[in-house]
DOVO-100467 format. One record per residue (C-alpha): x, y, z. Coordinates in steps of 0.25 Angstrom, whole numbers, always signed. Example, Ala and Ser with C-alpha at 12.3 -4.5 7.8 and 13.67 -1.06 7.14 Angstrom:
BEGIN
+49,-18,+31
+55,-4,+29
END
This chain:
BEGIN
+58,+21,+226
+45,+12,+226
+37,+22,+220
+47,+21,+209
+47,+7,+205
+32,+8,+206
+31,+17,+195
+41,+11,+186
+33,-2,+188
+21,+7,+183
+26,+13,+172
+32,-2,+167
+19,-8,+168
+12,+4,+161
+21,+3,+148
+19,-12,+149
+4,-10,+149
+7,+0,+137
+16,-8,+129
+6,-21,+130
-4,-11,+126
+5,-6,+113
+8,-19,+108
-5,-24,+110
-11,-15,+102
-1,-17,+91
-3,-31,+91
-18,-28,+89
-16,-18,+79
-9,-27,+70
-20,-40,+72
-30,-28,+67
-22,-26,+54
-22,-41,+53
-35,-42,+52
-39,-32,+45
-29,-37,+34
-37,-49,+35
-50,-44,+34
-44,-35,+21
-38,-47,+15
-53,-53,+17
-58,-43,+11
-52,-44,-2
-53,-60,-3
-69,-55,-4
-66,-45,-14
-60,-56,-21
-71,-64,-23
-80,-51,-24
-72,-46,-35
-74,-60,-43
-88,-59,-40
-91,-45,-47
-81,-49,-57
-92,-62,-60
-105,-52,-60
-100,-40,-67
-94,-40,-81
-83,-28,-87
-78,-26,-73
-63,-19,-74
-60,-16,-58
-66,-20,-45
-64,-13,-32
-65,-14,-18
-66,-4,-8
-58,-4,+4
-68,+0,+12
-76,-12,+15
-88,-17,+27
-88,-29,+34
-101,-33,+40
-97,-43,+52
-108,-50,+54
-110,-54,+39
-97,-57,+35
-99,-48,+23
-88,-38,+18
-95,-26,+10
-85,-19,+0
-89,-9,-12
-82,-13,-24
-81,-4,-36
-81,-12,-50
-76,-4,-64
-81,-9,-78
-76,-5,-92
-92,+1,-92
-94,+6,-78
-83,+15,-72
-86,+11,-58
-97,+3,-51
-99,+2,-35
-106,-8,-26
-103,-16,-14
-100,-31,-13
-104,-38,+1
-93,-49,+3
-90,-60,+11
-77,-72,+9
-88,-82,+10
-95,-75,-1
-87,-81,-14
-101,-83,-22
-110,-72,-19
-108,-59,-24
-115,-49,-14
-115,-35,-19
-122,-24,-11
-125,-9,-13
-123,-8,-28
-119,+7,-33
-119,+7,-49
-119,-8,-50
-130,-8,-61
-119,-3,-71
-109,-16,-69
-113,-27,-80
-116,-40,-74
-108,-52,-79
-94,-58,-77
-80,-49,-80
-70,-60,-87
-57,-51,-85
-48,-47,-74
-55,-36,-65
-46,-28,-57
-49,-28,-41
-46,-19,-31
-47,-24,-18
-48,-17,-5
-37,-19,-1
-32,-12,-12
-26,-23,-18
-27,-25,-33
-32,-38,-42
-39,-43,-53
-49,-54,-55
END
């Protein structure tokens, strides 16, 4: 009879242990996607002000485009994204654009692939932007 009420003390506290476990992990699982929808709605505040930047150096732009693949670099504060910009003249041009949110002046733009071709100058009309997050706009 004592052996009895031993185990089923055991087995209770083993599911306790299991259940605090379960929703502790759920509870983390979801501060996780909390903050990684922050990070992504970062993100695309910087491609905001990146888009308006390209748009100000290039001229004849029709689309830009963010990846959704992007790096962040800790210790800098820098977010590294590779941007794909379309012109009436040039089907496709590639380069990368080094961002930070305390970067609203300085355009930083790494790596360039096939950059040569865009024209520099200032596109006047609405640009259609693709974000990473997949969202859609126009500046």
């Amino acid at each position: 009879m004592k052996i009895k009420k031993q185990m089923k003390i055991m087995i209770i506290c083993f599911m306790a242990i299991v259940g605090v476990g379960f929703f502790w992990r759920l509870h983390m699982n979801k501060e996780n996607i909390k903050k990684e929808k922050q990070q992504l709605s970062e993100v695309v505040k910087m491609e905001k002000i990146a888009a308006e930047q390209v748009k100000n150096t290039y001229s004849g732009l029709k689309k830009i485009d963010f990846d959704k693949d992007y790096s962040y670099d800790s210790m800098t504060g820098f977010t590294l994204v590779n941007v794909t910009v379309s012109t009436d003249s040039v089907s496709k041009s590639n380069f990368s654009i080094s961002m930070t949110l305390n970067d609203k002046e300085n355009e930083n733009y790494v790596g360039s692939i096939a950059r040569p071709k865009l024209q520099n100058g200032k596109t006047e009309s609405l640009v259609k932007v693709i974000y990473s997050d997949g969202s859609i706009g126009e500046q």
